[in-house]
C-alpha positions as CSV (number, residue, x, y, z in Angstrom):
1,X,-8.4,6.1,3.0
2,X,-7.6,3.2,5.1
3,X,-4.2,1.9,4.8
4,X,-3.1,-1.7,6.9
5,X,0.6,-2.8,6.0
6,X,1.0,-6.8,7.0
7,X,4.0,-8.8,7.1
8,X,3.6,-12.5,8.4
9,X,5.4,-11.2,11.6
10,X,3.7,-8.0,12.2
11,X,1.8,-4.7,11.4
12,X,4.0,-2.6,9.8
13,X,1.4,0.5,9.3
14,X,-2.4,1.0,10.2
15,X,-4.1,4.2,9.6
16,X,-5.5,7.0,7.6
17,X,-3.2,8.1,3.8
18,X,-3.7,10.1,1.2
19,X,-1.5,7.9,-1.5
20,X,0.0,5.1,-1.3
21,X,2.8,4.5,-4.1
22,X,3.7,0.6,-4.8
23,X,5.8,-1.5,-6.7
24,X,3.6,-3.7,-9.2
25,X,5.1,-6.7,-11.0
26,X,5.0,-4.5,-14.0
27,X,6.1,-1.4,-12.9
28,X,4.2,1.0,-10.2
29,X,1.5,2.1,-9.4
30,X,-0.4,4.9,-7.0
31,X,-3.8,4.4,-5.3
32,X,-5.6,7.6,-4.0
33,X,-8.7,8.1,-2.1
34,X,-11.9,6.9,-3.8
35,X,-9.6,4.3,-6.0
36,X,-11.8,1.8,-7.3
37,X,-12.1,-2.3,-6.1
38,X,-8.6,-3.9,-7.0
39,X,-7.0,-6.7,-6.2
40,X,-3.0,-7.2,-7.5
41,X,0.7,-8.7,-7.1
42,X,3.2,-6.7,-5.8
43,X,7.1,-6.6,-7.0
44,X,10.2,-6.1,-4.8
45,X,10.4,-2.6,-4.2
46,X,9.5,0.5,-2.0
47,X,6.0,0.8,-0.7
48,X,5.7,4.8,-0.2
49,X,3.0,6.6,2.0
50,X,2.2,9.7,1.8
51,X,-0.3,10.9,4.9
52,X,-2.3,14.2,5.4
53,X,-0.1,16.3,6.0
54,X,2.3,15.4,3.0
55,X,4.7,13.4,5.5
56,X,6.3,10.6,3.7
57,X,6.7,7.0,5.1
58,X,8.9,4.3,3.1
59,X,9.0,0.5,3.2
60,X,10.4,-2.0,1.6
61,X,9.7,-5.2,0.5
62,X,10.1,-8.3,-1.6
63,X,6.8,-8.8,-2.6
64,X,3.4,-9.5,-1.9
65,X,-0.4,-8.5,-2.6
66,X,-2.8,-5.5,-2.1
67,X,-7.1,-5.4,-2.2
68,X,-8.5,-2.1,-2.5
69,X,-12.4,-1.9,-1.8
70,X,-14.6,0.9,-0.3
71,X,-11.9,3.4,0.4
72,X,-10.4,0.2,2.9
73,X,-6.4,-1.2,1.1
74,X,-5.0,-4.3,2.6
75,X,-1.6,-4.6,1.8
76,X,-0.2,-8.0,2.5
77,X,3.7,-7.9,2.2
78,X,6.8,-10.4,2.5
């Protein structure tokens, strides 16, 4: 899948994941490949990214939103 972190500065990530590991505002959540339309808030927390070869990426953040939709999530972060 698709994965594009945004802050309001810059592009944090842009590119190709196989999980993606995020802190909801009710506790967290994964989204795989195929993972169906979804739009939701995200907590303070660590955004984890897990690529291909099982190489592991962290971020964090203070909050924020994610859209998922035909294999393409938008992560929109503070």
């Amino acid at each position: 899948m698709i994965v594009s972190v945004i802050t309001p500065d810059k592009t944090i990530f842009s590119g190709e994941l196989e999980l993606v590991k995020l802190p909801g505002i009710d506790g967290s959540f994964e989204i795989m490949n195929q993972h169906a339309p979804l739009v939701s808030i995200l907590g303070a927390g660590e955004i984890k990214m897990v690529d291909h070869q099982k190489k592991v990426q962290t971020v964090q953040i203070k909050g924020g939103v994610i859209e998922v939709n035909n294999n393409v999530v938008k992560i929109l972060a503070e």
